[in-house]
Structure formats: structure tokens, C-alpha cells
DOTORNU-986840 format. One line per field, with one value per residue: residue in three letters; x, y, z of N, C-alpha, C in turn. Coordinates in Angstrom, 1 decimal, always signed. Layout:
N
resn	(ALA, ...)
neast	(X, ...)
nnorth	(Y, ...)
nup	(Z, ...)
caeast	(X, ...)
canorth	(Y, ...)
caup	(Z, ...)
ceast	(X, ...)
cnorth	(Y, ...)
cup	(Z, ...)
//
This chain:
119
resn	(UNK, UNK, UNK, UNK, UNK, UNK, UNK, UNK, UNK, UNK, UNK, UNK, UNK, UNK, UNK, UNK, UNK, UNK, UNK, UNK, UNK, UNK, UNK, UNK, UNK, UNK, UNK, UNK, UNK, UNK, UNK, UNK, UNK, UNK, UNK, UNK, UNK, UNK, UNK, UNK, UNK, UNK, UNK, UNK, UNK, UNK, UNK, UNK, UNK, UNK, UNK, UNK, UNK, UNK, UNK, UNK, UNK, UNK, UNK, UNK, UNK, UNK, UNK, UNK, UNK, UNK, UNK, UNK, UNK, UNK, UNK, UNK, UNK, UNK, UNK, UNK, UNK, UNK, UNK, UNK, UNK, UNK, UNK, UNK, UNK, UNK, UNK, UNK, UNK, UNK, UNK, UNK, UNK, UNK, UNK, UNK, UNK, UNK, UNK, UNK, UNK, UNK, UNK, UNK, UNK, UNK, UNK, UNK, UNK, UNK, UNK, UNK, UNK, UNK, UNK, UNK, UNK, UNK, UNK)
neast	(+32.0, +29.2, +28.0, +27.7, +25.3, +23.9, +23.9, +21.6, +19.8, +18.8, +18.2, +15.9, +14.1, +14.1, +12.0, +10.4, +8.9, +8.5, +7.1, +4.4, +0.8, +1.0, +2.7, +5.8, +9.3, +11.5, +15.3, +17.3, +15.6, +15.6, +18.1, +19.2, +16.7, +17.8, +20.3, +23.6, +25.5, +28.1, +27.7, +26.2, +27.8, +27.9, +25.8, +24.8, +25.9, +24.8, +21.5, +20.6, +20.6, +18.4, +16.2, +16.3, +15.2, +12.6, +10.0, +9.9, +10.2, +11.3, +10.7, +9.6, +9.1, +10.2, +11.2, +9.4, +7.5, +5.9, +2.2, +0.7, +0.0, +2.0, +4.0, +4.6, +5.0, +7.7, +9.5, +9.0, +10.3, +12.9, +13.7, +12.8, +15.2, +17.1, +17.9, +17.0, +15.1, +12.2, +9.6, +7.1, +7.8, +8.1, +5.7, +3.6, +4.4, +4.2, +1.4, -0.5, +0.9, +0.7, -2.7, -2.8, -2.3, +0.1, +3.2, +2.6, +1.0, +2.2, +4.7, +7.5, +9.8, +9.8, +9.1, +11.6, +13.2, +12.8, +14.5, +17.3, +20.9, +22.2, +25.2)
nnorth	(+5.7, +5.2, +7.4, +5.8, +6.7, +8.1, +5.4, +4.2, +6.0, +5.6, +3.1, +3.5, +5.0, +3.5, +1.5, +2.7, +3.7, +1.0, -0.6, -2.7, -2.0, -5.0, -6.4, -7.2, -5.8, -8.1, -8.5, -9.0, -7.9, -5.3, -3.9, -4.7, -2.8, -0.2, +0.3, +0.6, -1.9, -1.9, -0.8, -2.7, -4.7, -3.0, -1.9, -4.7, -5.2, -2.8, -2.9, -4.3, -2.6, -0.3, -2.0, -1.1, +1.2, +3.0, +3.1, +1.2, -2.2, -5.7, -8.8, -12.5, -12.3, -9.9, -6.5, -3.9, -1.4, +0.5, +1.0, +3.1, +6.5, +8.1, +6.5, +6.6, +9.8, +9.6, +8.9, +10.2, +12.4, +11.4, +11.0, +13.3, +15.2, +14.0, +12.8, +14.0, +14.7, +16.2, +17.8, +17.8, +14.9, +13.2, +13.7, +12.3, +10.3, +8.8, +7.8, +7.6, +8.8, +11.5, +11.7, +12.3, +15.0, +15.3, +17.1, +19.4, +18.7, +17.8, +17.9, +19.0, +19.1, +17.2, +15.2, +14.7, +14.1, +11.7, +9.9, +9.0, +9.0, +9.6, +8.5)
nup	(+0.6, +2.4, +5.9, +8.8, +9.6, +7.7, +6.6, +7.9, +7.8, +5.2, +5.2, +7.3, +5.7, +3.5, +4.1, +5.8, +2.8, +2.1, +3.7, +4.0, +6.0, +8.3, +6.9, +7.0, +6.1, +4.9, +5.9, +4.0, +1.9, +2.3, +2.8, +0.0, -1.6, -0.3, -0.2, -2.4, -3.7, -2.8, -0.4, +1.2, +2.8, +5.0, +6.0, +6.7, +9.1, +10.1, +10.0, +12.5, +14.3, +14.0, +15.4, +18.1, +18.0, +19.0, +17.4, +15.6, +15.1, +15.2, +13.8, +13.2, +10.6, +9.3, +9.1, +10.9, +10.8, +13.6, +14.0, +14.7, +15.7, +17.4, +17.8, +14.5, +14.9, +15.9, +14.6, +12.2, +13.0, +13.3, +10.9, +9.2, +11.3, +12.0, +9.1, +7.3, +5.1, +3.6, +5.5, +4.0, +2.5, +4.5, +5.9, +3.8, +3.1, +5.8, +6.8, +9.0, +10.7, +9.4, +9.2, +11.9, +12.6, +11.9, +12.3, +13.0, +15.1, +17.0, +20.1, +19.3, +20.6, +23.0, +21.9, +20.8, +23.0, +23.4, +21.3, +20.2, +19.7, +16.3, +15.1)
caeast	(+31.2, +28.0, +28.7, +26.4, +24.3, +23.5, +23.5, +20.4, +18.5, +18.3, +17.5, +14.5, +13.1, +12.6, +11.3, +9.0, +7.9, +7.9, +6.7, +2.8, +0.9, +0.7, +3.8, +7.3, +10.1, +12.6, +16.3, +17.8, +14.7, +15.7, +19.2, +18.9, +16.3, +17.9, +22.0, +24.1, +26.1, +29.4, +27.3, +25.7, +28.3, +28.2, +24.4, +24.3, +26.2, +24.1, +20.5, +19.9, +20.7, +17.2, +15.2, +16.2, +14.5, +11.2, +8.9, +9.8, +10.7, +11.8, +9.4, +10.3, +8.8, +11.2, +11.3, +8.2, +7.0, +4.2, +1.1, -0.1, +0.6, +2.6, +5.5, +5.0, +5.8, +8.9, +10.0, +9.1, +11.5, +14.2, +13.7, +13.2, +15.8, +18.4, +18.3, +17.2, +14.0, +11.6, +8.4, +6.5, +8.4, +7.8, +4.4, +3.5, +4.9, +3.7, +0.2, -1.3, +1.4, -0.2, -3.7, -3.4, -2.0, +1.5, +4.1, +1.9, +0.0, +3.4, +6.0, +9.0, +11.2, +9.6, +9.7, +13.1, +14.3, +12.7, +15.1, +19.1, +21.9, +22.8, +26.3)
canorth	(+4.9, +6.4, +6.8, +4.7, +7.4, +7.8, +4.0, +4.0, +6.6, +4.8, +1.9, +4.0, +5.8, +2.8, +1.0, +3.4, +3.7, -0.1, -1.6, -2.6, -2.5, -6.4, -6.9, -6.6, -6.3, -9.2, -7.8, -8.9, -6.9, -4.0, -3.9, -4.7, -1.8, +0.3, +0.2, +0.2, -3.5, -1.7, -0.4, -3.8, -5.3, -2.3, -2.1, -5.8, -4.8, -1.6, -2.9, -4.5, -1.4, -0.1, -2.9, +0.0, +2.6, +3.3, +3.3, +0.1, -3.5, -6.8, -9.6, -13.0, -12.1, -9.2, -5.3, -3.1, +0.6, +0.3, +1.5, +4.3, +8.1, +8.8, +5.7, +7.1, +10.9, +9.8, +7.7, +11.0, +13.6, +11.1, +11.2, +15.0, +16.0, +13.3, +12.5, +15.1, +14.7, +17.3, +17.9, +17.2, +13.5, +12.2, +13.7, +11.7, +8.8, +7.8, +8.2, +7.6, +10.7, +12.6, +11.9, +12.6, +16.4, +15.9, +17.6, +20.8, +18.3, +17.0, +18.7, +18.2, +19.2, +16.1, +13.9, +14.8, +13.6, +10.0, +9.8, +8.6, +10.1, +8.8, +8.8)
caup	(+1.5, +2.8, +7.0, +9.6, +9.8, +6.4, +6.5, +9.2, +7.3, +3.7, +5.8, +7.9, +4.7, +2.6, +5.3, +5.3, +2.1, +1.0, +3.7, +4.4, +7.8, +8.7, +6.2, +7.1, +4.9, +5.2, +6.3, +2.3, +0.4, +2.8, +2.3, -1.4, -1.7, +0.5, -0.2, -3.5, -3.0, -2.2, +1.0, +1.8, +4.0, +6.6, +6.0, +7.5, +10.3, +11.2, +10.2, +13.8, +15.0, +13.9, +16.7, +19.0, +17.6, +19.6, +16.6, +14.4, +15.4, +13.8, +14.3, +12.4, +9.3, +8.8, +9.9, +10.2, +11.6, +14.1, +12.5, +15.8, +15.2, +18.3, +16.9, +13.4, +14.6, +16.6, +13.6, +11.1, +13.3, +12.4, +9.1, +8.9, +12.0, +11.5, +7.8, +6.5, +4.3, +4.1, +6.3, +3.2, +2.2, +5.7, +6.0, +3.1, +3.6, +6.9, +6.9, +10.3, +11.5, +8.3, +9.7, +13.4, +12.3, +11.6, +13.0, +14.1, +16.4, +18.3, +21.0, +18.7, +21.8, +23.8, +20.8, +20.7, +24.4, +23.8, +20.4, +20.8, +18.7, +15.6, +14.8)
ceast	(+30.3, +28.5, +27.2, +25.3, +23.6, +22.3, +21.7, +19.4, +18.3, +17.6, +15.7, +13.9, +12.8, +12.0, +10.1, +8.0, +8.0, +7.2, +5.3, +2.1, +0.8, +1.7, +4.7, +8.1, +11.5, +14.3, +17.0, +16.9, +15.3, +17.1, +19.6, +18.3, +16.7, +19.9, +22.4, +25.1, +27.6, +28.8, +26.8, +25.9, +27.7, +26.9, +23.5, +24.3, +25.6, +22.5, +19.9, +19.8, +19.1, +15.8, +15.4, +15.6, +12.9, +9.8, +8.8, +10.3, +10.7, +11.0, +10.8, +10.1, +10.2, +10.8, +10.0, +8.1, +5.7, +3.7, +0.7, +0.5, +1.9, +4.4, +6.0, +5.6, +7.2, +9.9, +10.3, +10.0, +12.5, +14.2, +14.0, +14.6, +17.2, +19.1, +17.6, +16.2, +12.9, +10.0, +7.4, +6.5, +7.9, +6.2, +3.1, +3.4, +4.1, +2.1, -0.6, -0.6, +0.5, -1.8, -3.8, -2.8, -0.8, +2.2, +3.6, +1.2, +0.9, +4.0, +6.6, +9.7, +10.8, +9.7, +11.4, +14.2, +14.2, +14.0, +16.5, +19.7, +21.9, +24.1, +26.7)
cnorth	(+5.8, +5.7, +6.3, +5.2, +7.4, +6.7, +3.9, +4.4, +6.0, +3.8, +2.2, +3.9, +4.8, +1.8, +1.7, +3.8, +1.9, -1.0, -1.6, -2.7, -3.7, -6.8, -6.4, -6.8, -6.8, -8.3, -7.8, -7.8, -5.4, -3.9, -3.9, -3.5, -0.3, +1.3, -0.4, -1.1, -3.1, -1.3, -1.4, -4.0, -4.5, -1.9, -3.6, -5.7, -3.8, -2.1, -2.8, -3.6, -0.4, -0.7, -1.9, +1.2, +2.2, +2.7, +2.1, -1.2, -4.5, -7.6, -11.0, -13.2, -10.3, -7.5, -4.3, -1.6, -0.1, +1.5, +3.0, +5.6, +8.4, +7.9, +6.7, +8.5, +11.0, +9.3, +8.9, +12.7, +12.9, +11.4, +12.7, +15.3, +15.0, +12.8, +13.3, +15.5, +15.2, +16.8, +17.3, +15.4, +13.0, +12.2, +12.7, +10.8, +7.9, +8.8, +8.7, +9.0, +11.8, +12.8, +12.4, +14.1, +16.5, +16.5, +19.1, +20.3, +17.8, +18.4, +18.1, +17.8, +17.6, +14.6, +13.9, +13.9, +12.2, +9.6, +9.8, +9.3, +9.2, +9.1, +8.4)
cup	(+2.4, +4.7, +7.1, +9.5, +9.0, +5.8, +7.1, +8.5, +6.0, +4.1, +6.3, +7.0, +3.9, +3.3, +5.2, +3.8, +1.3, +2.2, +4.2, +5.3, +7.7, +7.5, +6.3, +5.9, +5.4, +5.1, +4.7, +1.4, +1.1, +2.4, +1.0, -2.0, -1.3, -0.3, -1.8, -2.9, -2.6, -0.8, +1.7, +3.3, +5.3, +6.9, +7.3, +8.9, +11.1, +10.8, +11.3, +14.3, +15.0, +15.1, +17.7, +19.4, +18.6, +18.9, +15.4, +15.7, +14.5, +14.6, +12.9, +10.8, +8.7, +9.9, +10.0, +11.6, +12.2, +13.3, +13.9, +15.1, +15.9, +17.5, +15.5, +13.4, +15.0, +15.3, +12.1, +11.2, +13.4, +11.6, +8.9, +9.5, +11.6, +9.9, +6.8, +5.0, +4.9, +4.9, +5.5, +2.8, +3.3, +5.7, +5.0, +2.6, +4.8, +7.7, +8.1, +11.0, +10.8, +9.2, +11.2, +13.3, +11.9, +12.6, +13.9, +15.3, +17.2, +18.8, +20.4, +20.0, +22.4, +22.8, +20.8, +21.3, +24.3, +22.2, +20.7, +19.6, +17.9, +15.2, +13.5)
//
């Protein structure tokens, strides 16, 4: 059983690549897309956990990433720093960070302090 953390980041990353700006993706397609069905349950339990995050929110159409740069790089030193997909994958993924320079144009360190732990 993958832990919470794990859990969080499968959740993030395809979050980020399935969902569209002005289209969220409903908490079953993410979870479904996200989690093999032995991982579901504890999936359900830690999605909400995500509304916390700085850089995404749930609306009642389902979960989505704001579309600005500054959300998308706080959102793309999880991915890299906490779950662990490369500079390249994130950079690639979430475009609007790609366009405003990437990770050479942010203070990681300061990105860093606004970001909570994940356990």
C-alpha cells in the first residue's frame, strides 16, 4: 500500500497532466486515474487534503491547478522536491511555470517556506 504521501503525489501529478484550464477533474476521474483500486479507499480519505495546497483548489465542478506561474511553480517544487519527478516532467507539464522561466526564474528557498510537509 502506497503511503499518504505517495498517495498525494499520484493525486498532484495527474491532476496535473489531465486536467484543462476552465476544466476540473471530478474527485472519482481523479482517483480512478490516479490510484490502483486497492489504493482508492485511502485515496478518498487523503484527496481533500489537496484544497490546502496553495496552488490548486476544488470548486464544485471538481479539482483544478490555478492557471498563473507563481501557483504553478509552487505546485512544480512539490512534484520535483516532494515526489520526486524530474525538472524536465514538471517543467512540461505545467506550462504557464515552463513559460514564465521555470525553475531558474523562482527562489526555490522562498518557494519552499510557503509549502507544508507532507508526511
Amino acid at each position: 500500500m502506497p503511503s499518504g504521501r505517495e498517495i498525494r503525489c499520484r493525486l498532484l501529478w495527474t491532476l496535473a497532466r489531465r486536467h484543462g484550464w476552465g476544466s476540473p477533474v471530478d474527485a472519482e476521474t481523479l482517483l480512478r486515474s490516479a490510484l490502483a483500486s486497492s489504493a482508492q479507499g485511502r485515496g478518498r480519505e487523503l484527496i481533500d487534503d489537496l484544497r490546502y495546497e496553495p496552488y490548486l483548489d476544488r470548486g464544485p465542478d471538481g479539482y483544478f491547478l490555478y492557471n498563473d506561474p507563481d501557483s504553478q511553480a509552487l505546485a512544480a517544487l512539490r512534484l520535483r522536491d516532494t515526489c520526486g519527478y524530474s525538472q524536465l516532467q514538471v517543467e512540461a507539464t505545467l506550462s504557464r511555470f515552463e513559460q514564465a522561466g521555470g525553475f531558474d526564474a523562482y527562489d526555490e528557498s522562498a518557494l519552499d517556506r510557503t509549502l507544508s510537509e507532507w508526511a
